[in-house]
VEXSEKOL-303079 format. One line per field, with one value per residue (C-alpha): residue number from 1; x, y, z. Coordinates in nm, 2 decimals. Layout:
! residues N
num: (NUM  ...)
c1: (X  ...)
c2: (Y  ...)
c3: (Z  ...)
This chain:
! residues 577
num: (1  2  3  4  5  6  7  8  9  10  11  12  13  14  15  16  17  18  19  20  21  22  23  24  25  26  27  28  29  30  31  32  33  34  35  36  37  38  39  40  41  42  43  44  45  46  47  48  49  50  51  52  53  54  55  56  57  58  59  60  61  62  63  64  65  66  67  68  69  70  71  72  73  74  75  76  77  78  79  80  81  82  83  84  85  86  87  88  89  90  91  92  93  94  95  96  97  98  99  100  101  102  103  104  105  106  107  108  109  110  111  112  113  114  115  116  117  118  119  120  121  122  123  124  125  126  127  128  129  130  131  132  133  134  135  136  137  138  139  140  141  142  143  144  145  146  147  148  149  150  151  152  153  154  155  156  157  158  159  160  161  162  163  164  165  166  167  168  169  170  171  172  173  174  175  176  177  178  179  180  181  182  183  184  185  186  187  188  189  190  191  192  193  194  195  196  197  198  199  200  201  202  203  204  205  206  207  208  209  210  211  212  213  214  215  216  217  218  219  220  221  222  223  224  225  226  227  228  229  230  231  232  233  234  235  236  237  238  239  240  241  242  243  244  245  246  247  248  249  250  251  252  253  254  255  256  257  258  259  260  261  262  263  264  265  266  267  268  269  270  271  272  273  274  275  276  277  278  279  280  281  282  283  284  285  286  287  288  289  290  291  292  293  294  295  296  297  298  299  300  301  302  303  304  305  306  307  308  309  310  311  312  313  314  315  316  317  318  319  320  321  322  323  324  325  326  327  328  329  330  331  332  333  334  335  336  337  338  339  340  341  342  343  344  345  346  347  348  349  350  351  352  353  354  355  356  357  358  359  360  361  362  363  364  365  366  367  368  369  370  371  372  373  374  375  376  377  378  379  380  381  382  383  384  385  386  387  388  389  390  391  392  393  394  395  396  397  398  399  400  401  402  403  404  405  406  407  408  409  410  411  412  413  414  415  416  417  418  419  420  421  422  423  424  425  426  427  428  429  430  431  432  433  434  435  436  437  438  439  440  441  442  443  444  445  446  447  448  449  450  451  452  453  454  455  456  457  458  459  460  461  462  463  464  465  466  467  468  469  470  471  472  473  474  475  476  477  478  479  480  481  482  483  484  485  486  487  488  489  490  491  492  493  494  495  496  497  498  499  500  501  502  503  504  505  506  507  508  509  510  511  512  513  514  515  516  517  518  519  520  521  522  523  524  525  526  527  528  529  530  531  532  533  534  535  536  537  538  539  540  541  542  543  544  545  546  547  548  549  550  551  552  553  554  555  556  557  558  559  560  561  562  563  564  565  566  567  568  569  570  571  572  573  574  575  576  577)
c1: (2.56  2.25  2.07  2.07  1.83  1.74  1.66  1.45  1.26  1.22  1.04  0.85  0.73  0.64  0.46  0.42  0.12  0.13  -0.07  -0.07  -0.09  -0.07  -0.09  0.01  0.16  0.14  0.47  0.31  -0.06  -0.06  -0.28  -0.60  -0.69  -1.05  -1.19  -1.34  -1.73  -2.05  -2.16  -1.92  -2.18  -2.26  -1.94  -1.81  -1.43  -1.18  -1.31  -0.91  -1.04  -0.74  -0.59  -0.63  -0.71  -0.65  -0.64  -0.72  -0.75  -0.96  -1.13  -0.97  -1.15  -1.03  -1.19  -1.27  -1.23  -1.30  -1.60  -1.90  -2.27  -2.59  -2.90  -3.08  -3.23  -2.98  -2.75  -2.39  -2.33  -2.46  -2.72  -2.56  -2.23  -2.17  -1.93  -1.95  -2.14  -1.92  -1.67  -1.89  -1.62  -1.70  -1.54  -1.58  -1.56  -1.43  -1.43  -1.12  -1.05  -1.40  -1.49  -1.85  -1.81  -1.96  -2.06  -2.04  -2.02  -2.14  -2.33  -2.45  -2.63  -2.53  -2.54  -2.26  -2.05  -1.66  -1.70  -1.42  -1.51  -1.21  -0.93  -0.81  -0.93  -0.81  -0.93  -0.92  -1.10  -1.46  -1.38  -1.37  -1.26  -1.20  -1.21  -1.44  -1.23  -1.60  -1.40  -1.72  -1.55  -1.87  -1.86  -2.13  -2.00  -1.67  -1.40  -1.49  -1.35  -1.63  -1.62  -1.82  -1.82  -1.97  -2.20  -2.28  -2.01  -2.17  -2.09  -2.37  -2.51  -2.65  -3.00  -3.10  -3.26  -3.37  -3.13  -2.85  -2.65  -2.68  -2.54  -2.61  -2.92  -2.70  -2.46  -2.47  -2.24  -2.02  -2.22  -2.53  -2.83  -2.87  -2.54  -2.62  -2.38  -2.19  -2.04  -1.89  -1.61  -1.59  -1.25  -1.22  -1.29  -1.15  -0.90  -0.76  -0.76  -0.37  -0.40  -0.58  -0.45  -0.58  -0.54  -0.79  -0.82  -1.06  -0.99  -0.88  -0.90  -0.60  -0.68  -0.44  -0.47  -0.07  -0.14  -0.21  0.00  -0.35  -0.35  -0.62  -0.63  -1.00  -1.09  -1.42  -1.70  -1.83  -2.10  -2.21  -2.12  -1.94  -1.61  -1.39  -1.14  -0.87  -0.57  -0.50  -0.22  -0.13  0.21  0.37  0.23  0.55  0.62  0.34  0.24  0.04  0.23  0.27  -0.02  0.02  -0.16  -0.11  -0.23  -0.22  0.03  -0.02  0.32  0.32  0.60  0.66  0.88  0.87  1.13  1.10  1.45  1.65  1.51  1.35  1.22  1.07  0.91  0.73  0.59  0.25  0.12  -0.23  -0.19  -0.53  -0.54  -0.55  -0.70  -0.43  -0.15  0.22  0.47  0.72  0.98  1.13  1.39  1.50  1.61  1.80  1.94  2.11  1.95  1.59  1.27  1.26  0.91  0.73  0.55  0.50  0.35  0.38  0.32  0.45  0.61  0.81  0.83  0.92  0.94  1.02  1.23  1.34  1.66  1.55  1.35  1.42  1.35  1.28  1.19  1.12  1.36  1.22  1.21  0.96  1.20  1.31  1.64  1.84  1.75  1.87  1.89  1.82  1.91  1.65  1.63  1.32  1.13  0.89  0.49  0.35  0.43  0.21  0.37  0.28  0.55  0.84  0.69  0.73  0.57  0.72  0.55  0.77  0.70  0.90  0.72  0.97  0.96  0.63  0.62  0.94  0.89  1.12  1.20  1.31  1.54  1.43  1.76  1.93  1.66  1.75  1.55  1.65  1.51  1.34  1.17  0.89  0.66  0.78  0.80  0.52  0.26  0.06  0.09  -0.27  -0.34  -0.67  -0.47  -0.38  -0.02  -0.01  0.19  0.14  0.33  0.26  0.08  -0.20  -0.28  -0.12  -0.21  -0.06  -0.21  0.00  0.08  -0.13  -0.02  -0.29  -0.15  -0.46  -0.36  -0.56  -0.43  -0.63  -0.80  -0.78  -0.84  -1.10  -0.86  -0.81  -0.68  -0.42  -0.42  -0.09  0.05  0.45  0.50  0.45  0.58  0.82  1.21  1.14  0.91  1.21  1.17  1.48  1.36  1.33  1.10  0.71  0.51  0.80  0.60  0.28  0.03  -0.20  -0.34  -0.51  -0.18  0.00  0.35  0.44  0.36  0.40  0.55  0.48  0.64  0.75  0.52  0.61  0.27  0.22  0.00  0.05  -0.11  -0.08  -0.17  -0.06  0.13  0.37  0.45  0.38  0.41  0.25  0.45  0.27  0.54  0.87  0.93  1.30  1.45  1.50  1.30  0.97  0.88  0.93  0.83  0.88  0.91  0.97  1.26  1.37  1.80  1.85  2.23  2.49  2.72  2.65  2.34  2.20  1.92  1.75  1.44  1.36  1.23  1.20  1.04  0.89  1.13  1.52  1.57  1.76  1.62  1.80  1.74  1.83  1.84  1.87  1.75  1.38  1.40  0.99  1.03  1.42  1.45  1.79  1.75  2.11  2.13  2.31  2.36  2.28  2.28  2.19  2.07  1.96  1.59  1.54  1.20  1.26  1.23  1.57  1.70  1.92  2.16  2.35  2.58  2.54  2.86  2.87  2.48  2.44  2.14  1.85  1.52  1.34  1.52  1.34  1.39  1.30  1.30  1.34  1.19  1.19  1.38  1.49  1.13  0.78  0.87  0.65  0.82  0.76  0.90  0.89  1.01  1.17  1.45  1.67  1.87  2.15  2.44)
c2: (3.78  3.63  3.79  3.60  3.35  3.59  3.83  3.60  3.47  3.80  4.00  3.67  3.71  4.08  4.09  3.74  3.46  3.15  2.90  2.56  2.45  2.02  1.80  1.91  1.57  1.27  1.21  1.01  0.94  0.63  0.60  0.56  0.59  0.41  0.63  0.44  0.47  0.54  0.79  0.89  1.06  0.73  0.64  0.69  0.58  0.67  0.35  0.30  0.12  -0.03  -0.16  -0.52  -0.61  -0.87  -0.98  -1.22  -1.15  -0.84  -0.85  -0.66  -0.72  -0.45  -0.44  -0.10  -0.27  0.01  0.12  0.20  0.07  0.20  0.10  0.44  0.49  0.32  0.54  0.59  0.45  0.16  0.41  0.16  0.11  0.44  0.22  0.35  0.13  0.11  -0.03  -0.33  -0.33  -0.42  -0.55  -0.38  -0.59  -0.45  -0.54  -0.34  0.01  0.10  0.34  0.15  -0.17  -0.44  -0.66  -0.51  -0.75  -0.67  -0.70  -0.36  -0.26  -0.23  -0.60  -0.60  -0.37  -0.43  -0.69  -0.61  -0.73  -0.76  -0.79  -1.04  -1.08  -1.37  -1.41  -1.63  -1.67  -1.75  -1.76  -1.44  -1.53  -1.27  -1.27  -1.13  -1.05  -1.01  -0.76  -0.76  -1.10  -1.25  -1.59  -1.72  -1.53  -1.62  -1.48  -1.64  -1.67  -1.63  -1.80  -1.72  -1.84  -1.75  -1.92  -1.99  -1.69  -1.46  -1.35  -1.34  -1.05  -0.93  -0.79  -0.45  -0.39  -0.06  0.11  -0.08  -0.37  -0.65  -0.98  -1.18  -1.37  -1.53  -1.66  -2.02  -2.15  -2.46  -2.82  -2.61  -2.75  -2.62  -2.43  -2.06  -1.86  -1.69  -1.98  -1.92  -2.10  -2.02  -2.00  -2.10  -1.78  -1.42  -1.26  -0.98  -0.93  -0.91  -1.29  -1.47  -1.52  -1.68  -1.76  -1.94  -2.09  -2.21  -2.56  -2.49  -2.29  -2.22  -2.03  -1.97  -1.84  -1.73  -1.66  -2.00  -2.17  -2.31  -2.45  -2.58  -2.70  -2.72  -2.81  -2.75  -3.03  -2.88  -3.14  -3.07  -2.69  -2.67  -2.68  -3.00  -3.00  -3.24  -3.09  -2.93  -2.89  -2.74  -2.63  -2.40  -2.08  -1.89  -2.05  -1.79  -2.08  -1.94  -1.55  -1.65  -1.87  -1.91  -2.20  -2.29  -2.60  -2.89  -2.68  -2.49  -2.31  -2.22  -2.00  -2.01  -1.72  -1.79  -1.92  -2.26  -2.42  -2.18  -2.25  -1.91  -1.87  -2.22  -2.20  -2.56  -2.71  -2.88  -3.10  -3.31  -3.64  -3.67  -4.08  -4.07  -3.74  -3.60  -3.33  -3.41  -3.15  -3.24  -2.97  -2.72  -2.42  -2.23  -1.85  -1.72  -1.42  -1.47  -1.18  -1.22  -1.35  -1.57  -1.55  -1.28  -1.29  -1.47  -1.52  -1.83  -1.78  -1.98  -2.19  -1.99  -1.83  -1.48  -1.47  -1.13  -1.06  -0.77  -0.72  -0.84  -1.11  -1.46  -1.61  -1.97  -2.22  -2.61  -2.89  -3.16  -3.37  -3.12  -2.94  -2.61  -2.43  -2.27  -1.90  -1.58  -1.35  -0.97  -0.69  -0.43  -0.07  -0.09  -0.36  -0.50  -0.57  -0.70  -0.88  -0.93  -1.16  -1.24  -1.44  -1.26  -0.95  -0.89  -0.57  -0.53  -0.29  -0.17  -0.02  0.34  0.63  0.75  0.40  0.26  0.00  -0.12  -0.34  -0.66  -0.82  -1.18  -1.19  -1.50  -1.62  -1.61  -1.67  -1.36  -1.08  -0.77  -0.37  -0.24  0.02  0.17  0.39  0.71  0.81  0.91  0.74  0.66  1.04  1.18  1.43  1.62  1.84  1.57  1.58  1.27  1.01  0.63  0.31  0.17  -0.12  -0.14  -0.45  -0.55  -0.70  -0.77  -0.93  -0.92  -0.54  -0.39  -0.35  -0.24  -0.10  -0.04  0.33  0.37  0.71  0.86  1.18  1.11  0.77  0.80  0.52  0.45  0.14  0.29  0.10  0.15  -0.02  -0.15  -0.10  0.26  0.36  0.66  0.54  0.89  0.72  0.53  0.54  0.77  1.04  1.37  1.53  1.51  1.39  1.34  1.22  1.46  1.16  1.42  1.72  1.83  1.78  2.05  1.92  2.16  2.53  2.77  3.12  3.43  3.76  4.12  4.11  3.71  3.56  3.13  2.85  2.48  2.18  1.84  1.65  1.36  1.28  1.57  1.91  2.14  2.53  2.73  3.10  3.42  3.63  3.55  3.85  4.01  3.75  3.39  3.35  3.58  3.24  2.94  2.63  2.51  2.24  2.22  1.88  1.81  1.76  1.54  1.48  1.69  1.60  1.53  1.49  1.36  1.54  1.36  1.50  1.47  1.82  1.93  2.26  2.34  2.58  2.53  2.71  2.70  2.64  2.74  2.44  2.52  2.39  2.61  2.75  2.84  3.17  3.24  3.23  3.35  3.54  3.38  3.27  3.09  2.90  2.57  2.46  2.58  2.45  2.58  2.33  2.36  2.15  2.06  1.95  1.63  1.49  1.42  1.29  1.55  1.33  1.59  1.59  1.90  1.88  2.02  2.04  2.14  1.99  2.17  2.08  2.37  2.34  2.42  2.28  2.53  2.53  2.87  2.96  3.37  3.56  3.32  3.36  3.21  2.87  2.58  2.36  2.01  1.83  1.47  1.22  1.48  1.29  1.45  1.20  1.19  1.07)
c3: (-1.35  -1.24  -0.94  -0.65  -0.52  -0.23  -0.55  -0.74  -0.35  -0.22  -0.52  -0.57  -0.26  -0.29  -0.62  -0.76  -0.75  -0.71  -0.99  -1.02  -0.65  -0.60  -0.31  0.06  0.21  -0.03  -0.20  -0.47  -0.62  -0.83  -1.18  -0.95  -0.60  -0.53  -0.17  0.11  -0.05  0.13  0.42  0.61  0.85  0.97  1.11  1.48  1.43  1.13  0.92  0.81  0.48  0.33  0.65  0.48  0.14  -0.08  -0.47  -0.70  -1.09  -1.13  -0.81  -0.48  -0.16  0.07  0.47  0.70  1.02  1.27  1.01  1.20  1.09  1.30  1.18  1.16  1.57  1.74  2.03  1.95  2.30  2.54  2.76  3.04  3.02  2.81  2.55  2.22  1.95  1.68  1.46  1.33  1.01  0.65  0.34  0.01  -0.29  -0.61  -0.94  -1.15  -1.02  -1.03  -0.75  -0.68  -0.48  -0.68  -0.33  0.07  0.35  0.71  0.98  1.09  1.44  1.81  1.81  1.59  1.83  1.79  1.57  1.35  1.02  0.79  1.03  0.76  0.43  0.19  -0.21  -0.50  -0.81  -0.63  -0.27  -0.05  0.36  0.64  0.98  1.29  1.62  1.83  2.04  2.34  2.42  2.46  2.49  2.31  1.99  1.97  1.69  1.37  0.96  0.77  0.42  0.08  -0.25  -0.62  -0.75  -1.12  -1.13  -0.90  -0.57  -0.32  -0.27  0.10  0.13  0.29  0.60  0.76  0.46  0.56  0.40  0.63  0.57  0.92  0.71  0.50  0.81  0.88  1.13  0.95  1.02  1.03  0.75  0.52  0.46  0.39  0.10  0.41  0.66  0.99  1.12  1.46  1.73  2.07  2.22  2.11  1.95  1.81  1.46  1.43  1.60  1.35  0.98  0.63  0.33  0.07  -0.25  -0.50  -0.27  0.06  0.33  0.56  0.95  1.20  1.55  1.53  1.97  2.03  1.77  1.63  1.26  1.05  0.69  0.53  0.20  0.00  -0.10  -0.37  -0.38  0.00  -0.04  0.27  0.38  0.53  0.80  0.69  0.93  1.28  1.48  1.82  1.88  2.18  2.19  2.17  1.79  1.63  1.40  1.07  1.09  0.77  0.49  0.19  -0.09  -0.43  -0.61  -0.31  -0.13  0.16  0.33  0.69  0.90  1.27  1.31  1.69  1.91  2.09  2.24  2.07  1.69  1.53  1.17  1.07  0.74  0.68  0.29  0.41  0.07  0.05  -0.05  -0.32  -0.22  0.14  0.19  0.49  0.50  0.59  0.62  0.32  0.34  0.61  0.64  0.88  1.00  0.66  0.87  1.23  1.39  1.36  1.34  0.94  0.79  0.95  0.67  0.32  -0.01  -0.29  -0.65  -0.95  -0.78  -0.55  -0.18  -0.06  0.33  0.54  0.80  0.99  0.80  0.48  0.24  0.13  -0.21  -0.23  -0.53  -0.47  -0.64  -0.82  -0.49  -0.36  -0.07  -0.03  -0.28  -0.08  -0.04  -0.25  0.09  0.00  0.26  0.28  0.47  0.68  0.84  0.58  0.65  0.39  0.05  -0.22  -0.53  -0.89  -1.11  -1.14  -0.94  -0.54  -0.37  0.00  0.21  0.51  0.90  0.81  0.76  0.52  0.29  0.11  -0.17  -0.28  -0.60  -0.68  -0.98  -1.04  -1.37  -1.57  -1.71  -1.41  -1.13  -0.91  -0.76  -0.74  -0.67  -0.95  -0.85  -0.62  -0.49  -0.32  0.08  0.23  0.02  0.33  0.46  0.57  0.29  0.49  0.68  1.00  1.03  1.14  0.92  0.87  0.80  0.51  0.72  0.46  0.26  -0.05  -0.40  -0.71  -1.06  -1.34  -1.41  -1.15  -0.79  -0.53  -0.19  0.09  0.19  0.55  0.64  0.32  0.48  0.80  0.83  0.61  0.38  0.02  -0.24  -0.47  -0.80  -0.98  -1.34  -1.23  -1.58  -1.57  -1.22  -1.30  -1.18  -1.00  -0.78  -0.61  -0.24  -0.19  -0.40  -0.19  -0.45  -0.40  -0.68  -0.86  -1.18  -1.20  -1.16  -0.97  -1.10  -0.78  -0.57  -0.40  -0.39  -0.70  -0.74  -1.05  -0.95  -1.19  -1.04  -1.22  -1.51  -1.64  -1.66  -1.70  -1.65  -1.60  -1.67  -1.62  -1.90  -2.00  -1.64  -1.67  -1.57  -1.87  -1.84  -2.13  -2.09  -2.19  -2.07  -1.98  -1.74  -1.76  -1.58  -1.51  -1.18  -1.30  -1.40  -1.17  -1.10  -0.73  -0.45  -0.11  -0.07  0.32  0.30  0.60  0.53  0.38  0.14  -0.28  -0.43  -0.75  -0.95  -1.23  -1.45  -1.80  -1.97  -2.33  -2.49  -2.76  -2.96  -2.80  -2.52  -2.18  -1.81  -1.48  -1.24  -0.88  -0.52  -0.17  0.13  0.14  0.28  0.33  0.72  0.77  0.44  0.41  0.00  -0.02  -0.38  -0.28  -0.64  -0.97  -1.31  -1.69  -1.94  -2.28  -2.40  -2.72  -2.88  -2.77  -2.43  -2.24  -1.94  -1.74  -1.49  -1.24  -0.94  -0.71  -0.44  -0.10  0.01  0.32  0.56  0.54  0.64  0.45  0.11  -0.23  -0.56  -0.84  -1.25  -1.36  -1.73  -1.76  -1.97  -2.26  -2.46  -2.41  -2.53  -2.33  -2.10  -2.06  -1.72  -1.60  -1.38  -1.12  -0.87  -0.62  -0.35  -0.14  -0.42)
């Protein structure tokens, strides 16, 4: 008979090491994580870079609106008022996943104080756009879009003054001669960031004051350099008018998930007629779910619309007249955030702690989306020691393959842009797996420890974006060498455990799930299965019955006693069946 879990634990715990050690409270790290760059000495709040970003082709703009910029001298507080000088905000401006920001944009100094640069940030192929909430309410420097463009294929680049990047000589306010590469588009007064929204293209310019129901179509004269308002419209203030922007081509679509006289969830088609040089709503829908709010958010590409709700997403197309199909409606768990669409490819961010990126596909013959896969919970987790957990509230981006998700809880605030490939997300990595770093993506992570005890001795690596353990000594029995992870069982009842493992001689592996007994030295096995590996890599599918909740649960791969054969492990998932 095999000893007992409490056996294996216990003399673990006496005699064994532990090797191998991965990341303490991220669930998943995606093929590469870009860090907020620069100083971090400089700062006064957690810069929470990643909060917005935005994508277009291999570019990814991504803002640090509480960032803090002093020129060098300055006090960290008014010596009147006491009020902190800081978050001036920035955007970063990448080009691929390269760590080094090809272009920075801000306006550093006590001036700039609560500024908030990068509230918003909107980009296309040579048009970058994001907002400045001004939040010292003064009144002669009012909330502003600011607007910049490439030229001859370059984006501007701001000069340096007193060792800091400083953009505000390149600001001209729109109408101002001559028009300067950065130009300011100013509100009525101020506003919080979460207030205004955007959205640009290589034509026009879309900015919305969702408080006041304020809209505004502009389009750029190339030969004038400087942008053109062609539309505005004032609705009631309780529609939210512009919660949703979106453009493609000569279209620009606008929601209004507000109520007025009983009506909630407008989404409206606004088109350009090229001869007269106006905008006319063509097309309208309304809520697509009876309980809530339609088009909390949106995105168009190809052709087609994705709005969010509370309770789920919508998925429009356009008929040849030019309105609105009539929706595919998709349930979802969580609230969703933010969505981020390329062709046949949605990423949905939600408001749970436990969810992240949930990834859509639309299948071509028959038109409809469906789940596909995802990234797994806790993505947004603070992984510098702050137990403090974050909604995946960040900014999203997708071209082609590539999904980028702004990740602003990265070491405290300190915020991160997680490039991942869709293509080669792990079906591990499904937002109802249990298991942390369910597909080795990170070698420095602590999710996943190697326990040697009693004389087995072992080392793993993660090459290659798997678990491999290279045995020296298989002990004199199964648990002298184990691999480990800690998995929270919030319901009882029967679960499913997926991995794929092979060795490199046959051999046989004890998988097992219970009680961790570290604190209560209670080691009860819950469930526990034998396979057999072969030299080739397989997928193990297996129902454990009767699991009881348990909050402090391990899942361990035992490989002692059966020879020093390698083991190779992959694509770990464990969910309530």
């Amino acid at each position: 008979m095999k000893p007992s879990i409490k056996k294996i634990v216990q003399g673990a715990a006496c005699t064994g090491a532990l090797l191998g050690l991965a990341m303490a409270s991220s669930q998943v790290m995606a093929a590469k994580v870009v860090v907020k760059p620069g100083d971090l000495s400089t700062t006064l709040t957690a810069p929470e870079f990643g909060r917005a970003l935005a994508r277009s082709g291999s570019y990814t703009a991504v803002a640090a609106l509480q960032e803090s910029v002093l020129f060098p001298g300055e006090p960290t507080a008014d010596p009147v008022t006491n009020v902190p000088n800081r978050m001036q905000g920035a955007v970063y401006l990448f080009n691929g996943t390269n760590t080094v920001p090809e272009r920075l944009y801000q306006f550093p100094g006590q001036a700039n104080t609560f500024r908030g640069v990068g509230g918003k940030v909107a980009l296309s192929g040579s048009r970058l756009a994001f907002t400045a909430a001004n939040g010292l309410m003064l009144p002669t420097d009012p909330s502003a879009v600011y607007v910049l463009s490439k030229t001859n294929g370059v984006w501007p680049s701001c000069p340096t003054v007193n060792t800091r990047v400083d953009c505000s000589s390149l600001v001209s306010t729109l109408g101002q001669t001559p028009q300067k590469p950065i130009i300011k588009i100013p509100f009525d007064g101020y506003y919080g960031y979460g207030a205004v929204n955007i959205a640009v293209s290589d034509q026009y310019l879309a900015v919305a004051n969702t408080q006041k129901s304020l809209l505004s179509f502009y389009r750029f004269d190339a030969a004038k350099n400087t942008w053109v308002k062609e539309f505005s419209t004032d609705e009631p203030d309780d529609r939210l008018v512009g919660a949703g922007l979106a453009i493609e081509g000569d279209k620009i679509v606008v929601s209004s998930p507000g109520s007025t006289s009983g009506v909630a969830g407008l989404i409206r088609l606004f088109q350009r007629d090229a001869t007269t040089a106006t905008w006319a709503a063509k097309a309208a829908t309304y809520n697509s779910f009876s309980n809530d709010r339609h088009g909390r958010s949106l995105v168009m590409h190809s052709g087609r619309v994705a709005a969010a709700v509370t309770g789920g997403l919508a998925f429009y197309g356009f008929t040849s007249a030019g309105q609105f199909t009539a929706p595919q409606t998709v349930a979802v768990e969580a609230p969703n955030t933010n969505l981020a669409l390329f062709g046949n490819t949605l990423a949905v961010g939600t408001a749970l702690t436990e969810k992240t990126i949930s990834i859509f596909k639309r299948d071509a013959a028959s038109g409809l989306w469906s789940f596909s896969n995802g990234f797994n919970a806790k993505l947004v987790s603070n992984v510098a020691g702050d137990p403090a957990i974050f909604a995946s509230n960040g900014g999203l981006g997708i071209d082609g393959d590539d999904v980028v998700v702004g990740w602003q809880g990265y070491s405290k605030l300190v915020g991160a842009a997680v490039h991942e490939k869709i293509s080669l997300i792990d079906s591990c990595k499904n937002p109802s797996n249990l298991v942390a770093n369910c597909s080795f993506d990170d070698p420095a992570s602590r999710a996943w420890s190697l326990l040697t005890a009693m004389g087995g001795a072992a080392s793993a690596d993660y090459t290659g974006q798997q678990m491999r353990t290279t045995i020296y000594d298989d002990g004199s029995d199964m648990w002298h060498v184990q691999a480990r992870t800690a998995v929270k069982l919030a319901t009882a009842g029967t679960y499913k455990l997926r991995f794929k493992a092979r060795a490199d001689f046959p051999r046989s592996l004890v998988v097992n799930l219970g009680h961790n007994g570290s604190a209560d030295n209670n080691w009860q096995s819950y469930g526990r299965v034998i396979v057999d590996l072969s030299t080739e890599m397989k997928t193990f599918e297996l129902p454990l019955y009767g699991i009881p909740t348990d909050v402090n649960a391990v899942l361990d791969f035992n490989m002692g006693n059966v020879g020093t054969a390698a083991v190779t492990l992959d694509g770990v998932y464990l969910a309530p069946n």
